[in-house]
C-alpha positions in Angstrom: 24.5 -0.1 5.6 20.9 -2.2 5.9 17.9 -0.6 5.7 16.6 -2.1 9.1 13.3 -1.4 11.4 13.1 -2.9 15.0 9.2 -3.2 16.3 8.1 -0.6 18.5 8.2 -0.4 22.1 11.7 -1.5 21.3 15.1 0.3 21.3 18.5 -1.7 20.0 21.4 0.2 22.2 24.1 -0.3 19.5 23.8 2.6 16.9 21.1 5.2 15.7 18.0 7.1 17.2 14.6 7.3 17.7 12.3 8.8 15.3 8.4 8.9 14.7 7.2 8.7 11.2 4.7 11.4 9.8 2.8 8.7 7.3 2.4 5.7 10.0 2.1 6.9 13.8 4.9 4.4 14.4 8.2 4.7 16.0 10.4 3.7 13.9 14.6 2.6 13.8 16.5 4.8 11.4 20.3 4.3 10.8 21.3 8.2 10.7 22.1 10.7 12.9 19.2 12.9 12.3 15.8 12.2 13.5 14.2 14.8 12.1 14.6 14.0 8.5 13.6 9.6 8.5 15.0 8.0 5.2 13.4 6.0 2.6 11.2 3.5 4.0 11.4 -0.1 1.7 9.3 -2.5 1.7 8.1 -5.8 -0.2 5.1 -7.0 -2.3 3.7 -10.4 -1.4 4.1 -12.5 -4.3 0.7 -14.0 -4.1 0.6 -14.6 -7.7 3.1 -17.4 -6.9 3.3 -18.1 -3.2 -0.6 -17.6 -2.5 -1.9 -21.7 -2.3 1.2 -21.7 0.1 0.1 -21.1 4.1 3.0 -21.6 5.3 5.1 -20.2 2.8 3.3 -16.9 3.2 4.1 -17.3 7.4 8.3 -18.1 6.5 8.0 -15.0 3.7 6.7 -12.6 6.3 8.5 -13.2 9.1 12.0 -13.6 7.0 11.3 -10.5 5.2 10.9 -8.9 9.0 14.6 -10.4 9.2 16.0 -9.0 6.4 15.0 -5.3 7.6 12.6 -4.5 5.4 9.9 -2.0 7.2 6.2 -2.9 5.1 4.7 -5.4 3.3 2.1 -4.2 0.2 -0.2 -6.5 -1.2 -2.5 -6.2 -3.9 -6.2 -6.8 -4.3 -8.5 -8.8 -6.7 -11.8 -10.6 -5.4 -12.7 -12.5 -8.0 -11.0 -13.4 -11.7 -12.4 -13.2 -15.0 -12.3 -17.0 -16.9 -11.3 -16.4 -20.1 -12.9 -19.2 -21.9 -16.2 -17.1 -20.8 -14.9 -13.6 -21.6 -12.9 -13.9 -24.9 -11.1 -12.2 -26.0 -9.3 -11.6 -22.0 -5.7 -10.3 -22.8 -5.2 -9.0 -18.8 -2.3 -10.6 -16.9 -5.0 -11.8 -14.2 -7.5 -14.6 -14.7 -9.5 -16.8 -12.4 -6.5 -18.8 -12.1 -4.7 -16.2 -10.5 -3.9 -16.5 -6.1 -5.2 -13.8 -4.5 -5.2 -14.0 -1.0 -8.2 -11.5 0.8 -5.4 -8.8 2.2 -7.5 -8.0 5.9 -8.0 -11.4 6.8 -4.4 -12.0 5.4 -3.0 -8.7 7.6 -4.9 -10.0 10.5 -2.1 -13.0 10.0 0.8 -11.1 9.5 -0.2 -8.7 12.5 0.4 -11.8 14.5 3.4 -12.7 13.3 5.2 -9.7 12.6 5.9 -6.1 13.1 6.0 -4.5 9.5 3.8 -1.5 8.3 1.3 -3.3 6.2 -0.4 -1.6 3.4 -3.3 -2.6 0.6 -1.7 -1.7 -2.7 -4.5 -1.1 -3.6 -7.6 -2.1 -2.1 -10.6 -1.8 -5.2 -12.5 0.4 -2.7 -15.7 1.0 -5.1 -16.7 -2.4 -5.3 -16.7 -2.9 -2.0 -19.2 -1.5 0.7 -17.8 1.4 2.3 -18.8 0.9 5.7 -17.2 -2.4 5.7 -14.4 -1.2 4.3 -13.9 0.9 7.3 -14.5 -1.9 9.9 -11.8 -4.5 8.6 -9.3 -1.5 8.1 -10.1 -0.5 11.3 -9.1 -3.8 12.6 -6.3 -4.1 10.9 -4.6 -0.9 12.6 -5.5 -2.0 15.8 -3.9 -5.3 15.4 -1.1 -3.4 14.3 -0.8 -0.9 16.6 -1.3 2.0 14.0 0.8 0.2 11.3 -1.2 0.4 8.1 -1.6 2.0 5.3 -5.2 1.8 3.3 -4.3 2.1 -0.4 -7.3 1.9 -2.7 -8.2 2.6 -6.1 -10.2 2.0 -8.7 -9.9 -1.0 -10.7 -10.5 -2.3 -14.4 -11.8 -5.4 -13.9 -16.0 -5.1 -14.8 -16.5 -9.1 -14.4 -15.3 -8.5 -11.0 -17.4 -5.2 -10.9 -20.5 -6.6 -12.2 -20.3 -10.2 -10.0 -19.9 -8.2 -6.1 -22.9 -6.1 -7.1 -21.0 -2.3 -8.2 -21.5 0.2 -11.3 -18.2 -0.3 -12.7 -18.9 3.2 -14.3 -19.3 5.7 -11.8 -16.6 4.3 -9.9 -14.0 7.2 -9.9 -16.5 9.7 -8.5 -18.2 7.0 -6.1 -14.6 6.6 -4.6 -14.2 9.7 -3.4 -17.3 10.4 -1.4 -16.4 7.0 -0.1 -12.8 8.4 1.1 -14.7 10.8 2.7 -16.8 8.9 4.5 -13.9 6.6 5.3 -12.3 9.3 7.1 -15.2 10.3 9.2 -15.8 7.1 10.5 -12.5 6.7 11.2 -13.0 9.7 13.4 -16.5 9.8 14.7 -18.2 7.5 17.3 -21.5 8.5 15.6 -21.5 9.2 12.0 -24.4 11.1 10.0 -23.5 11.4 6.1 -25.9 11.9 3.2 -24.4 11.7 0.0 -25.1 10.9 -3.5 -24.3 7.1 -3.3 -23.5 6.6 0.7 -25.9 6.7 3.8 -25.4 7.0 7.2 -27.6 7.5 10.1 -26.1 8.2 13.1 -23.7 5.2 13.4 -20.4 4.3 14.0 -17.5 1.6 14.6 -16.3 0.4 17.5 -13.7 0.0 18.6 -11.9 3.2 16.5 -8.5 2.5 15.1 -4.8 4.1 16.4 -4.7 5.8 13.9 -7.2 8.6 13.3 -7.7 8.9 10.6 -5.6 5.9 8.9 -3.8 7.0 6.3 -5.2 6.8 3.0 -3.7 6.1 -0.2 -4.3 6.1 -3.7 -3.2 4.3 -7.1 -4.2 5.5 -10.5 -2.4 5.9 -13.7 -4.9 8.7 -15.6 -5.5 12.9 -15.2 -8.2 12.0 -13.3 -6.7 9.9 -11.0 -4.0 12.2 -10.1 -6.3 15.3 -9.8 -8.2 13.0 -7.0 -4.6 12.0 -5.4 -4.0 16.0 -5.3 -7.3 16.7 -3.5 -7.7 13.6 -1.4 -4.8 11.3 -0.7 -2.6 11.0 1.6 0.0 9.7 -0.5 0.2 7.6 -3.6 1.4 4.5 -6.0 2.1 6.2 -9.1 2.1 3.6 -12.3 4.8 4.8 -14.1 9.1 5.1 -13.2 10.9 8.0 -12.9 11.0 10.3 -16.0 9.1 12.3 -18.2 5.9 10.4 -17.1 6.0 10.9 -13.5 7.1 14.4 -14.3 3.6 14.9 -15.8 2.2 12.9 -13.4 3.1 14.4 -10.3 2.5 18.2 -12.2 -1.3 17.3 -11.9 -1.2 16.0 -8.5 0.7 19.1 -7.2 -1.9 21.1 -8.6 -4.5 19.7 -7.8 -3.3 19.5 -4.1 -2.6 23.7 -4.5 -6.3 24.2 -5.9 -7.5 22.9 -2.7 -5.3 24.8 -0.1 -3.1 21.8 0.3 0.8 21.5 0.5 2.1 19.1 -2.4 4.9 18.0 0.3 2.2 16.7 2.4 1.7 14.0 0.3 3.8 10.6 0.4 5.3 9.0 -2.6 6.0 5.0 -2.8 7.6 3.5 -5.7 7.9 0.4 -6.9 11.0 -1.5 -8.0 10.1 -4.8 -10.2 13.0 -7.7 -9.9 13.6 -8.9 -13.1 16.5 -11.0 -12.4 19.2 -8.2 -12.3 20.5 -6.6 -8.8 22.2 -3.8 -10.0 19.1 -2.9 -12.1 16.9 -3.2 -9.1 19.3 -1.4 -6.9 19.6 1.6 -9.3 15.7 1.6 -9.9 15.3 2.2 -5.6 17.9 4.8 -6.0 16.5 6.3 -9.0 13.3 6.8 -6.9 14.7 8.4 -4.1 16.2 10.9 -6.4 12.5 12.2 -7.2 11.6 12.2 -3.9 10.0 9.0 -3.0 9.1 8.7 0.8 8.6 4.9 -0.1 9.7 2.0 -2.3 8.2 -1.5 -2.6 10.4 -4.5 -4.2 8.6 -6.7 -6.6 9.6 -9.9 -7.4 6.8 -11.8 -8.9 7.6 -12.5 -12.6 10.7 -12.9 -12.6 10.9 -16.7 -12.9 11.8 -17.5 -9.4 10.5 -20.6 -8.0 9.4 -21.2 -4.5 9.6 -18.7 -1.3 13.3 -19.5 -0.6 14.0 -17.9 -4.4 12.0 -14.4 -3.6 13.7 -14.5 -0.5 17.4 -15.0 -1.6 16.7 -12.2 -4.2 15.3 -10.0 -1.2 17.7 -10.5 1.0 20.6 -9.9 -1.4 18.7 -6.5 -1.9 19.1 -5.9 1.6 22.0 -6.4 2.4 23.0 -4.0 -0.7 21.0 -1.2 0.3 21.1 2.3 2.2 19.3 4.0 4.1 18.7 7.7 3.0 20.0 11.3 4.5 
C-alpha cells in the first residue's frame, strides 16, 4: 500500500481516517485503521545540487512529488560557497559552484503550488539574524497553513561565516538563545528579551504564524549537538544510520531531554534514506528506520548519477509505489 497524504480541508471517501499530527498542526490522510497512532511520514529532499538552475524543473518536481504521495519536502541550506582556488586546500563536497536555492523564498513557491509539509533541513540559524529568521519562517507557515517544520543547525562553513557578518566560533551556544528567542516571538505580540548576544525591546511580528510555536528542529552530528537536541528541539536529523552510532547518539539526547524535565518520546525523529541506485537498498534503509523509531524519513537522491528531474522522479516514484505505510 502507498504512503499517500491528501491536502487539508480535504477528505477522499474511499478508504482510511482522519487524523491530526502531533509534530505539524496538520490534518493529515493515513491509510490504517487507527488514528490515534499516525505512521511514518516520508518525505523528499530537493535535489538542488542538480535541479537548482532549473525553475521549472523545481515547479514539475514539487508538484509530481505531491502525486506520488509523498507528505514533505526538506531542503537544505548554504548562502554562500567557498571558491576553492581562494581557499586551498577545500576538500568539502560544496563549493561556490554548488545550486543552492534560498529555501523561504523557495517555500513561499512551493506553498503555491503544493500542499506538502515543508521543512529547512537545516536552516544555518547562527549566521543569520535571528529576528529575521523568525519573520520569513513565520511566513512560510502561514502560506502553508501550519505546514512547516524550521530545522536549523549549525554549520561548518567559516567563509560563509565570516562573509554574512557571524562568529563562526560561538556559534553552538549563540544558537540556542536564538531558539529561544525564536520561540517567543513566535508566541508574543510584544517581545522583551535581553540576552548575551540577542536584544529585543518590546517588539514583535505580525502577522504570528499557525503554528505557535513552529516546530523547531535540529541537526548535529557531535555530544554537544545532541545534549542541545535533548534540551531544546523539538525533533531532529541525526547524521548517522541505524546502529551502534545512533544508539550513542540518541543515549545523549534522551538524557539530556530527562535532565531537563522532558519526555524523550516527545521528541521526533526523521531519517534519511540516500538513493544510490539500488531500490531494495533504499527500501530496506526506510524500514530499517522505522524499526528504531523514526517518526520521519526523507529520500535522497542527489548523487546518484541521475540526470534530469524526470530521473529523480522515476526513482521516487518507484519508491512509492513500493512502500507502506506504518501501524
Amino acid at each position: 500500500m502507498r504512503v499517500r497524504t491528501e491536502p487539508c480541508g480535504r477528505r477522499n471517501k474511499r478508504v482510511g481516517v482522519w487524523a491530526r499530527n502531533a509534530h505539524t498542526a496538520c490534518v493529515v490522510w493515513h491509510c490504517v485503521s487507527d488514528p490515534t497512532r499516525p505512521g511514518l511520514r516520508i518525505g523528499a529532499v530537493f535535489p538542488q545540487t542538480e535541479l537548482g538552475h532549473d525553475t521549472g524543473a523545481v515547479r514539475v518536481w514539487g508538484q509530481e512529488v505531491e502525486h506520488a504521495g509523498y507528505r514533505h519536502v526538506l531542503v537544505y541550506d548554504h548562502v554562500l560557497g567557498a571558491d576553492p582556488a581562494v581557499h586551498t586546500p577545500w576538500d568539502r563536497a560544496y563549493d561556490v559552484r554548488t545550486t543552492f536555492r534560498e529555501p523561504f523564498v523557495l517555500f513561499g513557491f512551493l506553498a503555491a503550488l503544493t500542499s506538502l509539509e515543508l521543512v529547512t533541513g537545516v536552516i544555518i540559524l547562527p549566521q543569520r539574524q535571528t529576528a529575521l529568521v523568525a519573520k520569513q519562517a513565520a511566513e512560510v507557515d502561514l502560506l502553508t497553513g501550519g505546514r512547516f517544520r524550521l530545522g536549523v543547525g549549525i554549520g561548518w562553513n567559516q567563509v560563509e561565516y565570516q562573509a554574512l557578518g557571524k562568529d563562526f566560533g560561538n556559534r553552538g551556544r549563540r544558537s540556542e538563545e536564538q531558539i529561544t528567542l525564536l520561540r517567543r516571538l513566535f508566541t508574543q505580540q510584544s517581545v522583551t528579551f535581553e540576552g548575551a548576544d540577542e536584544q529585543v525591546v518590546g517588539a514583535g511580528i505580525s502577522p504570528l504564524p499557525v503554528q505557535r510555536p513552529i516546530p523547531i528542529w535540529i541537526g548535529g552530528s557531535s555530544p554537544r549537538a545532541y545534549q542541545r537536541i535533548g534540551r531544546l528541539a523539538d525533533g531532529w536529523f541525526p547524521q548517522v544510520a541505524p546502529g551502534l552510532a545512533l544508539d550513542e547518539a540518541r543515549g545523549i539526547v534522551d538524557q539530556a531531554a530527562r535532565d531537563v524535565g522532558r519526555d524523550p518520546a516527545d521528541i521526533g525523529l526523521e531519517g534519511r534514506v540516500n538513493y544510490t541506485g539500488d531500490l531494495d537498498a533504499a527500501l530496506k534503509s526506510v524500514e530499517n528506520w522505522r524499526a528504531v523509531g523514526a517518526t520521519h524519513v526523507t529520500i535522497n537522491t542527489m548523487g546518484a548519477g541521475l540526470s534530469g528531474v524526470d530521473s529523480h522522479l522515476a526513482v521516487l516514484r518507484d519508491l512509492a509505489s513500493s512502500l507502506t505505510p506504518g501501524p
